[in-house]
C-alpha positions as CSV (number, residue, x, y, z in Angstrom):
1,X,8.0,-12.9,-3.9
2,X,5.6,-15.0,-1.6
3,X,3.2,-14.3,1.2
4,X,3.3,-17.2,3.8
5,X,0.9,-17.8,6.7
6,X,2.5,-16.6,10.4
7,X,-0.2,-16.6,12.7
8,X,1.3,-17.5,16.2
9,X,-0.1,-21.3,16.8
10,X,-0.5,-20.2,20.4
11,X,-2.6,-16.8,19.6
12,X,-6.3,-17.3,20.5
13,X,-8.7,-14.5,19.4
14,X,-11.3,-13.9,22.0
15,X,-14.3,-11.7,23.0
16,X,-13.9,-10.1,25.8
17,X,-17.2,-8.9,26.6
18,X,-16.8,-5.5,29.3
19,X,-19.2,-2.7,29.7
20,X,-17.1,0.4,30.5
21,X,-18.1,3.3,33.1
22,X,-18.1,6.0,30.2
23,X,-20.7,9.0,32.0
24,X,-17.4,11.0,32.7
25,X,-16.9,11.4,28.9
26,X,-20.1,13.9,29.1
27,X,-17.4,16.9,30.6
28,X,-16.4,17.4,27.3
29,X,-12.7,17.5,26.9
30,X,-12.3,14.1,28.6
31,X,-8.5,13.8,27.3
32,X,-6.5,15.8,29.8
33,X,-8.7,18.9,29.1
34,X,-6.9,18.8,26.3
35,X,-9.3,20.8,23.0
36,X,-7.5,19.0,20.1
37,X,-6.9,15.2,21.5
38,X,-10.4,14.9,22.4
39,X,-12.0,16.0,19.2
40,X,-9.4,13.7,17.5
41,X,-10.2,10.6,19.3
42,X,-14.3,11.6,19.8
43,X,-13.5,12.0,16.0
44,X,-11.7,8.3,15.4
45,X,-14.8,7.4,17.6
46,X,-17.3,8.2,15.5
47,X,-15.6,6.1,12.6
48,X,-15.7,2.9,14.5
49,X,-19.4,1.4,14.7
50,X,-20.1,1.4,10.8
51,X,-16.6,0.8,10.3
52,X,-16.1,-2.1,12.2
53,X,-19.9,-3.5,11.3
54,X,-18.0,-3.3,7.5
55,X,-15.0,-5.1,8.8
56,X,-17.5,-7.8,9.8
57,X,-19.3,-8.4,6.8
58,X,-15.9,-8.8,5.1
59,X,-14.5,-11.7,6.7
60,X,-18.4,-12.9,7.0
61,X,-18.3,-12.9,2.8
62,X,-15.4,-15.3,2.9
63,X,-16.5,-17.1,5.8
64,X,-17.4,-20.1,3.2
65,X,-13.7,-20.5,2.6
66,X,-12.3,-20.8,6.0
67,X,-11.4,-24.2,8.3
68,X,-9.9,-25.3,11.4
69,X,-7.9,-22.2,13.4
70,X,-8.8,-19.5,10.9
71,X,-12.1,-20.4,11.2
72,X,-12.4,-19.9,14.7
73,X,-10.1,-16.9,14.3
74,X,-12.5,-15.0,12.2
75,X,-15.3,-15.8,14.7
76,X,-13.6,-14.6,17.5
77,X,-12.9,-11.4,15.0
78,X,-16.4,-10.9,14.5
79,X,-17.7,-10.9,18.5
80,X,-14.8,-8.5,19.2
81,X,-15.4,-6.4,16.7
82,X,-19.1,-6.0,17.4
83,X,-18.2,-5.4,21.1
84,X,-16.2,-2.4,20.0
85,X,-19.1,-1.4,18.0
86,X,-21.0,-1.4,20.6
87,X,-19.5,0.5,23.2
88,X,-17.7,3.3,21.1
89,X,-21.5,3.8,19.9
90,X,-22.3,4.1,24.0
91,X,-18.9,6.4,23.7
92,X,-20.3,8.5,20.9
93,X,-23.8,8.6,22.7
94,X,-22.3,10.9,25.6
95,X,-21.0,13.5,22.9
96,X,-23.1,16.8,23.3
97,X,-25.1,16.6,20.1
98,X,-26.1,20.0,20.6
99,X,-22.9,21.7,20.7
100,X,-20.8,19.3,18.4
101,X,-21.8,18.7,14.6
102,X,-22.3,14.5,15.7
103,X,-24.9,13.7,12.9
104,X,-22.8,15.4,10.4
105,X,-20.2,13.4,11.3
106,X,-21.9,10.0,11.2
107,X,-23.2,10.7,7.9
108,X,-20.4,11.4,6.2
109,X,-19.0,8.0,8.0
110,X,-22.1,5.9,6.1
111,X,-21.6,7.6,3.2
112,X,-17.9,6.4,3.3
113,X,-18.8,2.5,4.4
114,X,-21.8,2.7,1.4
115,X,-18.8,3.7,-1.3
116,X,-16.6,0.8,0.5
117,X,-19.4,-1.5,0.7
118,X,-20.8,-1.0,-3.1
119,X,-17.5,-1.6,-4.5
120,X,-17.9,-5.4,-4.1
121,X,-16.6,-8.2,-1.4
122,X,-13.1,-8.2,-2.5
123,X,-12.5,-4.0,-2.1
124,X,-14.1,-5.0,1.1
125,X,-12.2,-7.4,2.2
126,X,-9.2,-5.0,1.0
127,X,-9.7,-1.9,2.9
128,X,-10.4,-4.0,5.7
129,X,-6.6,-5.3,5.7
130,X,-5.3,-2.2,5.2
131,X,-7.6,-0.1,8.1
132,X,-6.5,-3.3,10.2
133,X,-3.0,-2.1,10.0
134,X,-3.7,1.6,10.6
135,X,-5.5,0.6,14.0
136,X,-2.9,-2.2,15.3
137,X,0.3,0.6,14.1
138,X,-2.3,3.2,16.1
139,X,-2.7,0.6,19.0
140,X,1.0,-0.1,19.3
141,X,2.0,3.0,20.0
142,X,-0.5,3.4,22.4
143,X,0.7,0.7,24.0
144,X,4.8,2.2,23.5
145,X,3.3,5.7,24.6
146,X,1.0,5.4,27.8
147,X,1.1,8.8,28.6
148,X,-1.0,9.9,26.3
149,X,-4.1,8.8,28.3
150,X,-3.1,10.5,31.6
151,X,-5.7,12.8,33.2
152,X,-8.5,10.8,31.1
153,X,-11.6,9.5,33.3
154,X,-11.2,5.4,33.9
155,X,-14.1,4.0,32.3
156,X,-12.6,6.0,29.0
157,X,-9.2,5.2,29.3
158,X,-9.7,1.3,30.4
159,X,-12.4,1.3,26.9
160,X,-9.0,2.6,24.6
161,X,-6.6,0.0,26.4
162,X,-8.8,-2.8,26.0
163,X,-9.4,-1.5,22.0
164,X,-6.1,-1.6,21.3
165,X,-5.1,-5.0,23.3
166,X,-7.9,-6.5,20.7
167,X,-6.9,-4.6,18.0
168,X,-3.6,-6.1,18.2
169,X,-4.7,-9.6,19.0
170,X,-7.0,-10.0,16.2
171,X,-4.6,-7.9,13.3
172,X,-3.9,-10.4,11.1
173,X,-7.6,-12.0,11.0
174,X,-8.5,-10.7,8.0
175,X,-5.1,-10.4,6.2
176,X,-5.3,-14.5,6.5
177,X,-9.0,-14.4,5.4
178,X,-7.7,-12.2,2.0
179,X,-4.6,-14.9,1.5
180,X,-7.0,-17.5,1.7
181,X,-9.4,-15.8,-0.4
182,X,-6.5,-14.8,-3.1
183,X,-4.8,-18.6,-2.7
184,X,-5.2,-18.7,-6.5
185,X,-3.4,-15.1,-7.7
186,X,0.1,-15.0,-8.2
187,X,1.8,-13.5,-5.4
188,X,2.6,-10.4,-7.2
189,X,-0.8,-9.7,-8.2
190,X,-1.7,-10.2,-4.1
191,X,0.9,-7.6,-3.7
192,X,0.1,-5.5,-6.6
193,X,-3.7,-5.0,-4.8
194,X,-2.6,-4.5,-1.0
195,X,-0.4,-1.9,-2.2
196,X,-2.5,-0.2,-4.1
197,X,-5.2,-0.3,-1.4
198,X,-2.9,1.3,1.3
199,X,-2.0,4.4,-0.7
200,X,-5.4,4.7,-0.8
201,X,-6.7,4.0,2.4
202,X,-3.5,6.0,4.2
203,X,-4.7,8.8,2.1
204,X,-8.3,9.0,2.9
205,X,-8.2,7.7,5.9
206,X,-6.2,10.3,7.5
207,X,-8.0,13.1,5.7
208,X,-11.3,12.1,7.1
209,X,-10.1,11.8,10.8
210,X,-8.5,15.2,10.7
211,X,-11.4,16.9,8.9
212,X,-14.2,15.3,11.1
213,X,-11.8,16.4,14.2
214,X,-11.8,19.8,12.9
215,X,-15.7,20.2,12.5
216,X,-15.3,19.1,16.1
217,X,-13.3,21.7,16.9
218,X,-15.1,24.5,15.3
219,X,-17.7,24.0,17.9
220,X,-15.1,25.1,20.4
221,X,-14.9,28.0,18.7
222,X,-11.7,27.3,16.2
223,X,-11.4,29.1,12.9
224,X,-12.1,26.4,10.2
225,X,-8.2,27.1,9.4
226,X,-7.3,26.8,13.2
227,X,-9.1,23.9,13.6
228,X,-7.2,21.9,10.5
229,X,-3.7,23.1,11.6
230,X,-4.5,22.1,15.2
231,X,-5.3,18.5,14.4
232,X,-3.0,18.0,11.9
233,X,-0.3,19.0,14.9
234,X,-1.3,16.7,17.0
235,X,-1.8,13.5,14.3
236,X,1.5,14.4,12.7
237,X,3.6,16.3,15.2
238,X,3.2,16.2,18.9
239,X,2.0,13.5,19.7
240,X,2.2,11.8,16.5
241,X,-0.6,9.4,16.7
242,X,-0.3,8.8,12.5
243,X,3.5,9.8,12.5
244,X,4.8,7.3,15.7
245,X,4.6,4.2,13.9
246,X,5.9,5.0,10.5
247,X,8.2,1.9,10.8
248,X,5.3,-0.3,11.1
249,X,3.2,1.2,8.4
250,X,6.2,0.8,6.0
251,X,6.8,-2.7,6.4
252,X,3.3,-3.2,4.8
253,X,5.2,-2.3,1.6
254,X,7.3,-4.9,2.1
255,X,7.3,-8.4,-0.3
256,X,6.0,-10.8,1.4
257,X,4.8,-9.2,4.6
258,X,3.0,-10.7,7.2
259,X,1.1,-8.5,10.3
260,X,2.5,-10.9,12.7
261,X,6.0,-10.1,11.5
262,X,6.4,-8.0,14.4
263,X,5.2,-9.9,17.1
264,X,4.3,-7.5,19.8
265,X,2.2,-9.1,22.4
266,X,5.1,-9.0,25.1
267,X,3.8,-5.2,25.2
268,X,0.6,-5.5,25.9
269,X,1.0,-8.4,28.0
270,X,-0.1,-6.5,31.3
271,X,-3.1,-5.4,29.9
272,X,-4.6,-9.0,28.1
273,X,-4.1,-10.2,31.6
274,X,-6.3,-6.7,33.1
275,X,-9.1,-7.3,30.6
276,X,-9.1,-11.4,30.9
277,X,-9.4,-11.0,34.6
278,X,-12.2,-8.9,34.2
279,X,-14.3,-11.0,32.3
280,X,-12.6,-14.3,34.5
């Protein structure tokens, strides 16, 4: 059993630093008119600026320990990731506070990150690898799936795209940080804690997104019960945004793994050369 270093050589991690046009998200139902997709993604939304400021702070902590390509790896991690903080907060800013429980919401998110955060550097660290391969299996199939942003306003869909180009390019940032970090445990201990931390993370993780979708969704005027069921169709049936990549989520399991196993870029090639243009 042994966990081995496969970064592409070639693979530079870099901000990209775009404002999107996001006033159209203020309609409401900006995904196709579509009740259920919105509140899921407004919902996955809401997650992003503490949980990406936490993703920060846990390559930061190791930061000491890093050299030559990760190094400037995990510093291009850290300007993208506080470029998606940034405009997902301008994303949840347009959310009609009045109508949808917002505050709740974001509360519930701190309170979350506090837990993660008060656990210590390494559970960090650890739940940052493992949320880091929920969004790049998320971001793949966006990427495999484009239809799933018809009918959505530019500014909003061009903002997803360009999340999940980065998300993608930058997915094995902190997975190197934790090998380097861990250089000294045995390999099966390494595995041991990764596993351990997915069950968890896949478990709470997807419970929280479809329960703050469903608060979302109660302001439409669901049932609570109506609400749940609804969400939890559209995450695990049609369209499957948690079900779609269950290959890649799997090979997490896998002795040995690497995130750059699966070496996808070829798929979001049209869309790195979009966004680099647009910051050219």
């Amino acid at each position: 059993m042994t966990d081995t270093k496969t970064t592409p050589t070639d693979l530079d991690v870099k901000p990209r630093d775009i404002s999107f046009a996001l006033e159209d998200a203020r309609k409401g139902h900006w995904l196709g008119g579509d009740p259920v997709g919105t509140a899921v993604f407004n919902a996955l939304s809401l997650t992003f600026p503490d949980g990406e400021r936490l993703f920060m702070d846990a390559v930061k902590n190791y930061r000491h320990l890093l050299s030559g390509k990760l190094l400037d790896d995990a510093k291009g991690f850290i300007a993208q990731e506080a470029i998606h903080s940034r405009e997902h907060h301008q994303l949840n800013s347009l959310i009609d506070r009045d109508r949808y429980p917002v505050a709740e919401i974001e509360d519930m998110v701190r309170q979350r990150v506090k837990f993660a955060r008060e656990r210590g550097k390494m559970a960090m660290l650890v739940s940052t690898i493992a949320l880091e391969h929920f969004t790049a299996m998320m971001a793949e199939m966006h990427a495999r799936h484009r239809d799933l942003f018809d009918d959505t306003p530019p500014g909003v869909e061009q903002l997803w795209r360009w999340h999940a180009m980065e998300e993608t390019e930058h997915k094995a940032v902190a997975y190197d940080v934790f090998l380097q970090a861990t250089k000294d445990w045995s390999p099966l201990k390494r595995y041991m804690v990764r596993c351990r931390a997915m069950v968890f993370v896949t478990i709470m993780f997807t419970r929280n997104i479809s329960r703050y979708a469903a608060r979302l969704l109660e302001a439409d005027g669901y049932t609570p019960e109506a609400a749940l069921k609804a969400v939890k169709r559209f995450v695990w049936g049609d369209p499957g945004i948690f079900r779609r990549g269950w290959k890649t989520y799997f090979a997490w399991y896998r002795p040995g793994f690497h995130p750059w196993d699966q070496d996808d870029r070829e798929a979001f090639a049209d869309w790195k050369a979009e966004f680099d243009a647009a910051v050219a």
